[in-house]
MOPAC internal coordinates of N, CA, C and O (Angstrom, degrees):
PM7 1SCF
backbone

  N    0.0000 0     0.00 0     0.00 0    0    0    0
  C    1.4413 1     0.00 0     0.00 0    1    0    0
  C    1.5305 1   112.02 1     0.00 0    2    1    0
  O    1.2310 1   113.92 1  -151.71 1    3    2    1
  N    1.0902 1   129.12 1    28.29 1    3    2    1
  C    1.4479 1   135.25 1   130.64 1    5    3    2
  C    1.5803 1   113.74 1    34.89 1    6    5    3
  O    1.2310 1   138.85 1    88.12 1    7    6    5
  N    1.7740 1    81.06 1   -91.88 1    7    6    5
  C    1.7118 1    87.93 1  -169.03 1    9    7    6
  C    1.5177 1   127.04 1   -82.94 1   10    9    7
  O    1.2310 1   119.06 1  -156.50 1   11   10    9
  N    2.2207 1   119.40 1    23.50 1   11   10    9
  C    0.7185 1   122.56 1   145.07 1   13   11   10
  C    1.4133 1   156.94 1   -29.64 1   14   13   11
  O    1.2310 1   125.61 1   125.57 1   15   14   13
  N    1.8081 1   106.83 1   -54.43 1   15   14   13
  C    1.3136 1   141.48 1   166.44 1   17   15   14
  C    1.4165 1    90.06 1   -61.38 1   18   17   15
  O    1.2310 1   126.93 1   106.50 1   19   18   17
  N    1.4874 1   104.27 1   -73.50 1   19   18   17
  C    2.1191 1    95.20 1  -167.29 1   21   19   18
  C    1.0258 1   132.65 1   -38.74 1   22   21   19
  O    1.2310 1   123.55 1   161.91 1   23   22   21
  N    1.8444 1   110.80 1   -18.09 1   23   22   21
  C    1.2479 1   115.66 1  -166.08 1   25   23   22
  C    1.6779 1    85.40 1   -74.92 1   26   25   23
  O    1.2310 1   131.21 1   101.73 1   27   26   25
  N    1.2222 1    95.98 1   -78.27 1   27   26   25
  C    1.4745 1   118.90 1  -148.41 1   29   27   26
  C    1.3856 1   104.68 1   -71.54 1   30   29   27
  O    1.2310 1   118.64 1  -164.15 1   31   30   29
  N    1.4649 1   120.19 1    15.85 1   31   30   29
  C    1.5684 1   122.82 1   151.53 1   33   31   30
  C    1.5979 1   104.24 1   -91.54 1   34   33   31
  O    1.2310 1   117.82 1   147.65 1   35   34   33
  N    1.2802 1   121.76 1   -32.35 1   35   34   33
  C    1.4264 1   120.43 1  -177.10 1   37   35   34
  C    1.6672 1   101.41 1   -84.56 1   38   37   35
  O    1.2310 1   116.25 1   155.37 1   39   38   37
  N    1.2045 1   124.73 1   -24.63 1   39   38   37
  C    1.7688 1   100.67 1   178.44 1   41   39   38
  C    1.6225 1    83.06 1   -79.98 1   42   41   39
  O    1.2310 1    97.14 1   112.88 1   43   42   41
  N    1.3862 1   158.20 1   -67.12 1   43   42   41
  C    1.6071 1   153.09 1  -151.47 1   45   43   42
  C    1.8143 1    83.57 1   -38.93 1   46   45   43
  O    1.2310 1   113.64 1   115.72 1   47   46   45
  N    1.1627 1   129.64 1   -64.28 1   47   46   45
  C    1.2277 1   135.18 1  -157.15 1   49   47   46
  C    1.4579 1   120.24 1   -49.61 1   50   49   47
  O    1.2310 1   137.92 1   135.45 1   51   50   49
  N    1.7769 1    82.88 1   -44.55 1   51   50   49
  C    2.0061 1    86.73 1  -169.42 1   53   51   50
  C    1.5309 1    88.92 1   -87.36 1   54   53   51
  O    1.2310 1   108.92 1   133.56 1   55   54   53
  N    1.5715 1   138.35 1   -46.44 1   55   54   53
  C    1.0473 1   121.96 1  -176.73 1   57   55   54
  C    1.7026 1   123.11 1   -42.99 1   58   57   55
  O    1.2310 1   122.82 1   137.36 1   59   58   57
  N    1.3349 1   112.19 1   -42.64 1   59   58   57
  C    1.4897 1   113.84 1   167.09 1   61   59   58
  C    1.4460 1   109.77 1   -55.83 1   62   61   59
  O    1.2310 1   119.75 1   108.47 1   63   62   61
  N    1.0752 1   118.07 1   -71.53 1   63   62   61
  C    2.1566 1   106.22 1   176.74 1   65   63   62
  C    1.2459 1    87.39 1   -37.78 1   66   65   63
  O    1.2310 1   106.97 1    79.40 1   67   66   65
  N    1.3556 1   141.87 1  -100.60 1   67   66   65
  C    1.5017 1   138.26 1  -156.10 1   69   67   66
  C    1.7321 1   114.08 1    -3.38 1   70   69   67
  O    1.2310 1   131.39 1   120.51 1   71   70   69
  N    1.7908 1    95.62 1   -59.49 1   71   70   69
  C    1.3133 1    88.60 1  -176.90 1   73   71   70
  C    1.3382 1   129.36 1   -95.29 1   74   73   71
  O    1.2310 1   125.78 1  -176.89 1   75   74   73
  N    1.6574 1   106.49 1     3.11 1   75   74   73
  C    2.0983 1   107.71 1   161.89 1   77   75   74
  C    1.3152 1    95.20 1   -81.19 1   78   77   75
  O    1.2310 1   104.13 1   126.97 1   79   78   77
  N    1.4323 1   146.87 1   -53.03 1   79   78   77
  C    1.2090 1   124.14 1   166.58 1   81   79   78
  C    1.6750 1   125.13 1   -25.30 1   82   81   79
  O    1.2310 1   132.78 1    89.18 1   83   82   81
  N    1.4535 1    92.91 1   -90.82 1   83   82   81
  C    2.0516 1    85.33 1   177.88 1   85   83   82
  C    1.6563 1   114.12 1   -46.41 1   86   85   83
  O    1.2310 1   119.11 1   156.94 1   87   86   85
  N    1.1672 1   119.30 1   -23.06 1   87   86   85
  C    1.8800 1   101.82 1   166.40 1   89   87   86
  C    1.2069 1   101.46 1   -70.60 1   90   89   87
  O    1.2310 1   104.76 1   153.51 1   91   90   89
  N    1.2052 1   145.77 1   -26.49 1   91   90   89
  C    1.6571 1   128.11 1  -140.09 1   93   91   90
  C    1.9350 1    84.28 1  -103.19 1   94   93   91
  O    1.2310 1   120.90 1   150.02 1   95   94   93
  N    1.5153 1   115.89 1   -29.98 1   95   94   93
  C    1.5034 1   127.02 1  -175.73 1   97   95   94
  C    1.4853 1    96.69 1   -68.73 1   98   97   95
  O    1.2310 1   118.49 1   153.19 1   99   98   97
  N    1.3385 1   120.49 1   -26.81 1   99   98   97
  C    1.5584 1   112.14 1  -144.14 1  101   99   98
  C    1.7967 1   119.36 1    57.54 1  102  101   99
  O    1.2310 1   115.68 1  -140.49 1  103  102  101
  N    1.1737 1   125.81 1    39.51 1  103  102  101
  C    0.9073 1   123.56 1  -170.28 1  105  103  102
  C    2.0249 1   116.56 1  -104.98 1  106  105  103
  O    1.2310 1   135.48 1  -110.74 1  107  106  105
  N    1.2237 1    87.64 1    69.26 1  107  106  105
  C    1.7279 1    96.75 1  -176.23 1  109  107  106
  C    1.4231 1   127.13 1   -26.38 1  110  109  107
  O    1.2310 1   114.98 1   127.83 1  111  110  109
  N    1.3507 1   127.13 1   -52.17 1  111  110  109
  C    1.0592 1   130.45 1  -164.40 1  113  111  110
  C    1.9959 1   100.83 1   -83.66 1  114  113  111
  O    1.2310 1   117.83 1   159.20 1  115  114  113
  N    1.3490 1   121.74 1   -20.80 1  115  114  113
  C    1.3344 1   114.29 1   173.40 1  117  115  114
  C    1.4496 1   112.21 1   -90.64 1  118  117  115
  O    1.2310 1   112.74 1   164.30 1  119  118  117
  N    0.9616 1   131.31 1   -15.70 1  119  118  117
  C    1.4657 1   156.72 1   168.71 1  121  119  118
  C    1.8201 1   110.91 1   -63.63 1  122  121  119
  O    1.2310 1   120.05 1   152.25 1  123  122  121
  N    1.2076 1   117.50 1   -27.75 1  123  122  121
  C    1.4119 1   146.50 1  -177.01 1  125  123  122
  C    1.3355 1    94.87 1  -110.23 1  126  125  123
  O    1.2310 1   107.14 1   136.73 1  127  126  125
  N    1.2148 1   141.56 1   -43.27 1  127  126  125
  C    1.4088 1   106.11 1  -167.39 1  129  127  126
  C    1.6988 1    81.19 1  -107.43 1  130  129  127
  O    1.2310 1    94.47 1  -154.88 1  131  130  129
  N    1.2732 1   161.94 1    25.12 1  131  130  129
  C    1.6640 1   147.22 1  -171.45 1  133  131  130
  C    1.7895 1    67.26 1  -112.62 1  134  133  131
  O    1.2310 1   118.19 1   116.69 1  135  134  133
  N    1.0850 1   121.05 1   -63.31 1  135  134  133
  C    1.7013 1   112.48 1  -163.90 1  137  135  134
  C    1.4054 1   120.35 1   -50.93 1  138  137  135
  O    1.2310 1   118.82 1   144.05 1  139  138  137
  N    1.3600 1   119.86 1   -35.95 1  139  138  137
  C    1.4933 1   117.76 1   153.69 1  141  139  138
  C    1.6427 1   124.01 1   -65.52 1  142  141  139
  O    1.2310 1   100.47 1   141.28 1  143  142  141
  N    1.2013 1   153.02 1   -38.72 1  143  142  141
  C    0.9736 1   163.26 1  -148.01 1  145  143  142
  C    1.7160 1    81.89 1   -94.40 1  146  145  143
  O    1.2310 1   125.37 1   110.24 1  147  146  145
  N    1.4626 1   107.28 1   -69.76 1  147  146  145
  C    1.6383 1    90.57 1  -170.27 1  149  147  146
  C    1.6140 1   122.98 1   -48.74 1  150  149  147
  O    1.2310 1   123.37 1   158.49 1  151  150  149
  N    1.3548 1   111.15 1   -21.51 1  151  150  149
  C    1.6650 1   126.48 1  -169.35 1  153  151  150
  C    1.7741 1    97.02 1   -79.63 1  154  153  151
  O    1.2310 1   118.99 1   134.70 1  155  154  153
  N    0.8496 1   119.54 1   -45.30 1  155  154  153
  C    1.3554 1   123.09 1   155.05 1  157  155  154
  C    1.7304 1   132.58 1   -37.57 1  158  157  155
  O    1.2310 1   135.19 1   115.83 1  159  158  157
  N    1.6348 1    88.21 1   -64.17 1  159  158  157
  C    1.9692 1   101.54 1   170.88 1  161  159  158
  C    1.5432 1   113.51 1   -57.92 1  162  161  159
  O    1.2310 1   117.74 1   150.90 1  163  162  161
  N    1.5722 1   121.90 1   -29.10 1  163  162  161
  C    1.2453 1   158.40 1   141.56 1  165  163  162
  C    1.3479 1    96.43 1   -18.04 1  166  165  163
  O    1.2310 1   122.92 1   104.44 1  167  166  165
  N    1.2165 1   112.01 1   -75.56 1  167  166  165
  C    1.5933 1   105.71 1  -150.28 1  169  167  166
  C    1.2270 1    97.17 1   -93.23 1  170  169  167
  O    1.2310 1   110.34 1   176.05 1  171  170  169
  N    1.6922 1   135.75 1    -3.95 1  171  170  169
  C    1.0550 1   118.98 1  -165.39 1  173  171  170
  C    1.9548 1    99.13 1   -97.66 1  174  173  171
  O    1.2310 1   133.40 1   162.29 1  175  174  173
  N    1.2739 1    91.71 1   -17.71 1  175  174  173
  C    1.6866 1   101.92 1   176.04 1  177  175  174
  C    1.1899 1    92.60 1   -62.60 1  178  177  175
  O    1.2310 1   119.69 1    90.47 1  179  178  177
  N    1.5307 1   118.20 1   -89.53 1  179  178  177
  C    1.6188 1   103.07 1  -173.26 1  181  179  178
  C    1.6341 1   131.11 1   -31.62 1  182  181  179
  O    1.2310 1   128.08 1   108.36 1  183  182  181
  N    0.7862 1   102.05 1   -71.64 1  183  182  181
  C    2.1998 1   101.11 1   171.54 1  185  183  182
  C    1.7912 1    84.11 1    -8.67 1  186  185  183
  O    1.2310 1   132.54 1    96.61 1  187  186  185
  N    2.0171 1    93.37 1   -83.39 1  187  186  185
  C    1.4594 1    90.12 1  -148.89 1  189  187  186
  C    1.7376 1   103.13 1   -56.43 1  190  189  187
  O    1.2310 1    95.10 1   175.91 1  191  190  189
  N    0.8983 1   161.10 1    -4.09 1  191  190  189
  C    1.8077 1   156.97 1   179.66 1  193  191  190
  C    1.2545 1    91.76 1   -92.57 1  194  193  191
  O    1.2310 1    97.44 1   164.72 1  195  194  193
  N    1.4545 1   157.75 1   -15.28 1  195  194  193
  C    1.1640 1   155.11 1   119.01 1  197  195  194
  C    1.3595 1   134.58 1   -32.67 1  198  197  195
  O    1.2310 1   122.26 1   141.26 1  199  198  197
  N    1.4507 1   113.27 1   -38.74 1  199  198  197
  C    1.3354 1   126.93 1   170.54 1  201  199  198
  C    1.4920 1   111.09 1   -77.03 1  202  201  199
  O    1.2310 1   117.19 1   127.22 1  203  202  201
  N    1.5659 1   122.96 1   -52.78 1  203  202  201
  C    1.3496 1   127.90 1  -171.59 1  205  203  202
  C    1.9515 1    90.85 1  -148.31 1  206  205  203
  O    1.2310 1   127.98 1   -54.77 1  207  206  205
  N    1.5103 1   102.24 1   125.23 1  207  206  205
  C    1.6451 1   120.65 1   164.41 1  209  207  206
  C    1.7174 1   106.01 1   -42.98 1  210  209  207
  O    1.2310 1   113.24 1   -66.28 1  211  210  209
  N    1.1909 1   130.38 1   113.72 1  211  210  209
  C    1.2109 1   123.48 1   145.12 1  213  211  210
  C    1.2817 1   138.29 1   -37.39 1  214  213  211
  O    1.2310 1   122.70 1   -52.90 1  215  214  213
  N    1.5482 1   112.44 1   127.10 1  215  214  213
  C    1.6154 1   109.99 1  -177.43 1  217  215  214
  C    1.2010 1   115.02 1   -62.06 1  218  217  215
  O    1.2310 1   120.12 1   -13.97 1  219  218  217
  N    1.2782 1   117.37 1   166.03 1  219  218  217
  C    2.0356 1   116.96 1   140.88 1  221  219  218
  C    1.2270 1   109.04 1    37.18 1  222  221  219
  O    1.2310 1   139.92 1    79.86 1  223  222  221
  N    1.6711 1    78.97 1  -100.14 1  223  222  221
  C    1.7607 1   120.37 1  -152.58 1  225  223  222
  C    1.3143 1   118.98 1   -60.31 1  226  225  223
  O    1.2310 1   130.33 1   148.34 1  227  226  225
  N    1.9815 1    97.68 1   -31.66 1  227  226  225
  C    1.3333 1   109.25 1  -175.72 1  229  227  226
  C    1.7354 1   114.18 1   -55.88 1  230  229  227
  O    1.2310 1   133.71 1   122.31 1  231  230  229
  N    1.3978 1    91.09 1   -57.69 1  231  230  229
  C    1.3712 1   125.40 1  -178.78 1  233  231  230
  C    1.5920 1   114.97 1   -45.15 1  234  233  231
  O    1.2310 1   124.31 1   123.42 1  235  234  233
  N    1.6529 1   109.33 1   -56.58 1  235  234  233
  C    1.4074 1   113.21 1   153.83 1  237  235  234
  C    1.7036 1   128.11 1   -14.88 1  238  237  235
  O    1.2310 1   134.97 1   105.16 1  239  238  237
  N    1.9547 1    88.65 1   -74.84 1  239  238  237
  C    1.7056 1    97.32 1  -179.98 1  241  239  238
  C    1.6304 1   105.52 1   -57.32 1  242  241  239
  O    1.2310 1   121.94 1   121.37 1  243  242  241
  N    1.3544 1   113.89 1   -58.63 1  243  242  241
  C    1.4105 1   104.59 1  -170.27 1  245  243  242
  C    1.8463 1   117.22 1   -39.77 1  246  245  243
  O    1.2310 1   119.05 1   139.30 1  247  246  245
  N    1.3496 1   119.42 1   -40.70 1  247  246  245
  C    1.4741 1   120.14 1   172.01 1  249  247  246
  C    1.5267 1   107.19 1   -54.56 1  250  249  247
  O    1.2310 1   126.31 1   131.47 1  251  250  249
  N    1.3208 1   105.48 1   -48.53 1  251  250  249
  C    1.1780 1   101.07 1  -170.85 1  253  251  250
  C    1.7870 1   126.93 1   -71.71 1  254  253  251
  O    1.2310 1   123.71 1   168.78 1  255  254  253
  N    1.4993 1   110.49 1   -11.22 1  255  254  253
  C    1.1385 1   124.95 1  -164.26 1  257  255  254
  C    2.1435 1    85.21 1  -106.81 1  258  257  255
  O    1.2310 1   123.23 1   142.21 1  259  258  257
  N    0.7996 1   111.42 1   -37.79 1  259  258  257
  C    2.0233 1   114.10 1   161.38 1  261  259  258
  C    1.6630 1    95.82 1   -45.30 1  262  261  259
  O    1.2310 1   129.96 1   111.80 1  263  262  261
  N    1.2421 1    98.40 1   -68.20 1  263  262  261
  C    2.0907 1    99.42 1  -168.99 1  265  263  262
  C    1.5760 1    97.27 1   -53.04 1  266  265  263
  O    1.2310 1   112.28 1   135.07 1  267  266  265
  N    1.1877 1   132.17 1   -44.93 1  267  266  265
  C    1.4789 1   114.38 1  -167.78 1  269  267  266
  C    1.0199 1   118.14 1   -69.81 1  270  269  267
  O    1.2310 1   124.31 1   132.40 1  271  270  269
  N    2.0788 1   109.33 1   -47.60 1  271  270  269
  C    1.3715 1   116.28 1   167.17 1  273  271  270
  C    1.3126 1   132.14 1   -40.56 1  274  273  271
  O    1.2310 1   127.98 1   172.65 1  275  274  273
  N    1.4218 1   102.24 1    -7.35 1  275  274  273
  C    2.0959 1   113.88 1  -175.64 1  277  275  274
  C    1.1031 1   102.76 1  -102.71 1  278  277  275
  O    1.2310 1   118.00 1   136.72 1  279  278  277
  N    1.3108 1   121.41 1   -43.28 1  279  278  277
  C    1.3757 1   134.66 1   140.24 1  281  279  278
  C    1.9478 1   109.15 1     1.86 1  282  281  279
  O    1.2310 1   134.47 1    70.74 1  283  282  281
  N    0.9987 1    89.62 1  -109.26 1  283  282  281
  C    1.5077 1   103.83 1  -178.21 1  285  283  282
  C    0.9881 1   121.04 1   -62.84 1  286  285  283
  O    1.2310 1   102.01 1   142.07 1  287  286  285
  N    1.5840 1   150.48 1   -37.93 1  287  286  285
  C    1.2423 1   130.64 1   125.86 1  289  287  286
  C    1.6044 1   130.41 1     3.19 1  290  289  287
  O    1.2310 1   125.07 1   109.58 1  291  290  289
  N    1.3763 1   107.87 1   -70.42 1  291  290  289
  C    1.5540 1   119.91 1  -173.63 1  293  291  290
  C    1.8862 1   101.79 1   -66.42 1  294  293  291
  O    1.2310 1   115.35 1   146.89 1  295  294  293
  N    1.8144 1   126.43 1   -33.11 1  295  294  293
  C    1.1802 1   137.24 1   165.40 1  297  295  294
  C    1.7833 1   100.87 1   -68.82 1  298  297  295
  O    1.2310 1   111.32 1   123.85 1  299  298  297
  N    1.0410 1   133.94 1   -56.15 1  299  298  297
  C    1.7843 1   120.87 1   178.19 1  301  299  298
  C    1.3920 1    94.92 1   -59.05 1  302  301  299
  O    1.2310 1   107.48 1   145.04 1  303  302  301
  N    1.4811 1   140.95 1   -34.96 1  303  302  301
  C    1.7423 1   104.80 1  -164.72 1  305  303  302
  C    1.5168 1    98.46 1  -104.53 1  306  305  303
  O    1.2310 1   116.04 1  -179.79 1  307  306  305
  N    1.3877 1   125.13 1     0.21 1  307  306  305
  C    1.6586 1   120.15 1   152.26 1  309  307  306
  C    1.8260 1   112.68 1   -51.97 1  310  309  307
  O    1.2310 1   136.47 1   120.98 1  311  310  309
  N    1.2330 1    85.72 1   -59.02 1  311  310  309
  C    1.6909 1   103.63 1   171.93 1  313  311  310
  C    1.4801 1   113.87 1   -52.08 1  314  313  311
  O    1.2310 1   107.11 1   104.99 1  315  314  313
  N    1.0479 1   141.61 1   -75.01 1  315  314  313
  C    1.3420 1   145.24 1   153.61 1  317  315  314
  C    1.8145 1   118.84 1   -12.76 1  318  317  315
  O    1.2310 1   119.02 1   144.94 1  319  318  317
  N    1.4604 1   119.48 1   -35.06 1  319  318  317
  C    1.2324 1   125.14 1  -151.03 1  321  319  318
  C    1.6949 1    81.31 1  -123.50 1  322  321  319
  O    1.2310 1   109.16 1   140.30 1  323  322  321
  N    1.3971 1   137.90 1   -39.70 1  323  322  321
  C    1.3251 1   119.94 1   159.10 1  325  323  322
  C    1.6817 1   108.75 1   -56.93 1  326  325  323
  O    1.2310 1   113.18 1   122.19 1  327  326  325
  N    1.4211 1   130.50 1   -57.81 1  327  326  325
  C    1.2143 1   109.34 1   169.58 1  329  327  326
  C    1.2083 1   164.67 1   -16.49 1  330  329  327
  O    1.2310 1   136.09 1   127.97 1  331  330  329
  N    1.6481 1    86.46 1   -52.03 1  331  330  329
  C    1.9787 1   108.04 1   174.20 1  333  331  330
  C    1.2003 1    98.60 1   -89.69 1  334  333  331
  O    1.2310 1   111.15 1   153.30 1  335  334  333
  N    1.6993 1   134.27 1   -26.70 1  335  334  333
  C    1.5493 1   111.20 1   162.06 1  337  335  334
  C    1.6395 1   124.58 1   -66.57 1  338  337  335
  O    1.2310 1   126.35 1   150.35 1  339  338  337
  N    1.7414 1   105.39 1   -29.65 1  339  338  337
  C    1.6446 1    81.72 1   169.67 1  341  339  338
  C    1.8093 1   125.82 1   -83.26 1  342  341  339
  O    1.2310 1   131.11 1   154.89 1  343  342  341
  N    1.5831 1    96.17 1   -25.11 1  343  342  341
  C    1.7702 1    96.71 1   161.25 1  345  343  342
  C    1.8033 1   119.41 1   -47.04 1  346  345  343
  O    1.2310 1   128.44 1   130.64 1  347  346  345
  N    1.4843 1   101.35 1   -49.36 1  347  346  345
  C    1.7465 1   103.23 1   174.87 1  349  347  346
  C    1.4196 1   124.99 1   -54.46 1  350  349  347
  O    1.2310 1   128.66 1   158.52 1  351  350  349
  N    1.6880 1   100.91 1   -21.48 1  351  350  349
  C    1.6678 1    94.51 1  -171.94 1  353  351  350
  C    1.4860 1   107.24 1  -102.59 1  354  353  351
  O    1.2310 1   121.89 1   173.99 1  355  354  353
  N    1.2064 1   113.98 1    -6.01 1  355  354  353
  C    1.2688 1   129.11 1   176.01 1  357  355  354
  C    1.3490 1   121.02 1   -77.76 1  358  357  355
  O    1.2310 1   116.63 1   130.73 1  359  358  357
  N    1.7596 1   124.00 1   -49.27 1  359  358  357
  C    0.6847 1   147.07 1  -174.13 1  361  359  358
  C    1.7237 1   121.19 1   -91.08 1  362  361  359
  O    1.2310 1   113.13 1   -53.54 1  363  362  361
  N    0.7649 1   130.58 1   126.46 1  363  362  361
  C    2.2328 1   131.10 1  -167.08 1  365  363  362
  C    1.9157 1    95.26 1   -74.53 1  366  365  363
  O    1.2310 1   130.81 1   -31.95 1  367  366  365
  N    1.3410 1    96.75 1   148.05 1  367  366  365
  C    1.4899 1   113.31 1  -165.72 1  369  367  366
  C    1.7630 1    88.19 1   -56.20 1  370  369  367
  O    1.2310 1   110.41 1    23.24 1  371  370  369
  N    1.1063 1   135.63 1  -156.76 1  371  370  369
  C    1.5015 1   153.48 1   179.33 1  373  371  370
  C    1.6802 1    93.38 1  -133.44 1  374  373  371
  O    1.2310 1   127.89 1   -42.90 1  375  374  373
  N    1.4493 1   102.41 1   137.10 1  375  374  373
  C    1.9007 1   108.37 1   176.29 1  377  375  374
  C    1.2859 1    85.55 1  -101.15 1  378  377  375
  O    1.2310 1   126.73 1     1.39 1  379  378  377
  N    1.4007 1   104.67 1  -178.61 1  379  378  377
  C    1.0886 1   127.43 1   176.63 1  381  379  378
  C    1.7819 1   119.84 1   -44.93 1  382  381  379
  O    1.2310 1   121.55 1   -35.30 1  383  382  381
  N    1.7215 1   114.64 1   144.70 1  383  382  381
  C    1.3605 1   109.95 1  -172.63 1  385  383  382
  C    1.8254 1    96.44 1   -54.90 1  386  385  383
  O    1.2310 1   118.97 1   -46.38 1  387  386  385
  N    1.5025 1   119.57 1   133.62 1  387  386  385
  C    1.6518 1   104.90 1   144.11 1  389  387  386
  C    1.5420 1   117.51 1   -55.20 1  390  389  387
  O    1.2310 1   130.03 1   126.29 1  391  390  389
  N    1.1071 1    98.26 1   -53.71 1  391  390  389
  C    1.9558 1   114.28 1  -169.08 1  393  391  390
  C    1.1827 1   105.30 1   -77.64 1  394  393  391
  O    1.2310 1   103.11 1   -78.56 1  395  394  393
  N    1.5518 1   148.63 1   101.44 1  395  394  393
  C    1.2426 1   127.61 1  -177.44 1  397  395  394
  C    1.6987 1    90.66 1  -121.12 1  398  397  395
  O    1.2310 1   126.87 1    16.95 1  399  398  397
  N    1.7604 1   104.38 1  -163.05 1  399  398  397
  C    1.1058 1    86.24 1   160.59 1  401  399  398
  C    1.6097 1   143.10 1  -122.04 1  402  401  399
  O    1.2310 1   126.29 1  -127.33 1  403  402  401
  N    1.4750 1   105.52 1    52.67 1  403  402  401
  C    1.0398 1   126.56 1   179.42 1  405  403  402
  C    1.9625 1   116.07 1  -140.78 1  406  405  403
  O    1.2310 1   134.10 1  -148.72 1  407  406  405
  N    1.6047 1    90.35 1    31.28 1  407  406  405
  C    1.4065 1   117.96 1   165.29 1  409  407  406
  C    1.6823 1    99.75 1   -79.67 1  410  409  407
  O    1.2310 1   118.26 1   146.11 1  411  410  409
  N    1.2569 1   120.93 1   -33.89 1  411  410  409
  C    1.5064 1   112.57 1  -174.85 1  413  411  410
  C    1.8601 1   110.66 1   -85.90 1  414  413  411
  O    1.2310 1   133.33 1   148.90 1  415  414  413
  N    0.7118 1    91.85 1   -31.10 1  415  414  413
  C    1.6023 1   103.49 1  -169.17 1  417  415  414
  C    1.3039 1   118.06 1   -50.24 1  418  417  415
  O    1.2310 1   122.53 1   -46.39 1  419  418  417
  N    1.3103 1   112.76 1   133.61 1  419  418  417
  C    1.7267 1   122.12 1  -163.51 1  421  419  418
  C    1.5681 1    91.33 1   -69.62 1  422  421  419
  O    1.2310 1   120.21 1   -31.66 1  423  422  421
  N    1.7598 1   117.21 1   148.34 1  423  422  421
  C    1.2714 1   109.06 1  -169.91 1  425  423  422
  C    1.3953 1   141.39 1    76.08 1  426  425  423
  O    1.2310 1   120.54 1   172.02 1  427  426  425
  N    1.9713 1   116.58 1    -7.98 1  427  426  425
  C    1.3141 1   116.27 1  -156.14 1  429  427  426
  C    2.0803 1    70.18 1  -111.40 1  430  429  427
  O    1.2310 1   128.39 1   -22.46 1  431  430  429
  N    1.5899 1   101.44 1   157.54 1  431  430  429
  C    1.1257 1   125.99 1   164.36 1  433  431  430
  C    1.7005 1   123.53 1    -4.85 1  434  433  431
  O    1.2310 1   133.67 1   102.20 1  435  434  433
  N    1.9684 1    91.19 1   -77.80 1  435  434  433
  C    0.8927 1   135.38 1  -161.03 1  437  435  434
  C    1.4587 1   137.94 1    96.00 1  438  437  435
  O    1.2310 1   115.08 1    12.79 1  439  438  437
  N    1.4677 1   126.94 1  -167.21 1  439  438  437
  C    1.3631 1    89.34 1  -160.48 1  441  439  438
  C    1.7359 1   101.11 1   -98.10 1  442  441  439
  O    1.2310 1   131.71 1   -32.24 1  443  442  441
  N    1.5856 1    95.00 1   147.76 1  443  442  441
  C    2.0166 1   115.83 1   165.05 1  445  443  442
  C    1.5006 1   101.95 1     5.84 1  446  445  443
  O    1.2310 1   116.44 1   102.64 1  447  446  445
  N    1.5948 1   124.37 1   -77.36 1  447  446  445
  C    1.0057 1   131.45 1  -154.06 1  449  447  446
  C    1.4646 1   123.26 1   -80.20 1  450  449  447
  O    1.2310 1   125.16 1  -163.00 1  451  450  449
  N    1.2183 1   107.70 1    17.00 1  451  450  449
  C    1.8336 1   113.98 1   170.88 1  453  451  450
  C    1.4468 1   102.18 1  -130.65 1  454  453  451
  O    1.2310 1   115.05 1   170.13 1  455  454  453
  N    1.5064 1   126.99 1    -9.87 1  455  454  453
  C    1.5829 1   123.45 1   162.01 1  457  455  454
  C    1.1143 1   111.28 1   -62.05 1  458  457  455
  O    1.2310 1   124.37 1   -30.87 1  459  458  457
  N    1.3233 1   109.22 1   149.13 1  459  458  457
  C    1.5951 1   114.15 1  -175.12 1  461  459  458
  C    1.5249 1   101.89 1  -102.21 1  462  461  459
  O    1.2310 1   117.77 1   -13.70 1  463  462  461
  N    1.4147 1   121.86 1   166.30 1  463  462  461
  C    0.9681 1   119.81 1  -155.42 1  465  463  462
  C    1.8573 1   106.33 1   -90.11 1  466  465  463
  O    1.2310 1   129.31 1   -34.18 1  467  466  465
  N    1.3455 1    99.66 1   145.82 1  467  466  465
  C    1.9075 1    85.81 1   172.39 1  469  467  466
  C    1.3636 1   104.52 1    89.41 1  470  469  467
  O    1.2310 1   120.10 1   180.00 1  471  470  469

């Protein structure tokens, strides 16, 4: 069974393009399902490297499919960290909690919105 590994090194392969594509689209919901499918091709590699040790060559792609996988990783949390800066600038800082938890507490203020102003 040979062309086992090949298979299921070539779906790991195309599934990775799949998912630098939908990052580069921003396309969330394909990005969510390419990340499951690969977690899958994932597990189906292992079984088979469980069943029979990978040769060489096998072994080769798999390093090489690790370097890409770091790859895109390190591109999703670029993406992620451009995100929450355009959510932050979009969005107004947060003031202080009203409700904290020393809104109940015998002696504490109470909450922001029944202090009077000044």
């Amino acid at each position: 069974m040979p062309a086992q590994p090949d298979t299921t090194l070539s779906l790991i392969e195309a599934q990775l393009q799949a998912l630098q594509a939908a990052l580069l689209s921003s396309d969330a919901p394909a990005l969510e399902q390419g990340s499951q499918r690969l977690r899958e091709a994932a597990a189906a590699l292992l079984q088979l490297q469980a069943a029979q040790p990978l040769g060489p060559t096998h072994a080769a792609r798999v390093r090489a499919l690790a370097g890409q996988l770091g790859q895109l990783r390190d591109q999703l949390a670029r993406a992620l960290a451009l995100t929450q800066q355009q959510a932050q600038s979009l969005l107004p800082p947060l003031d202080d909690v009203t409700y904290g938890p020393d809104s109940g507490r015998a002696g504490a203020p109470g909450a922001r919105i029944y202090r009077a102003p000044g």
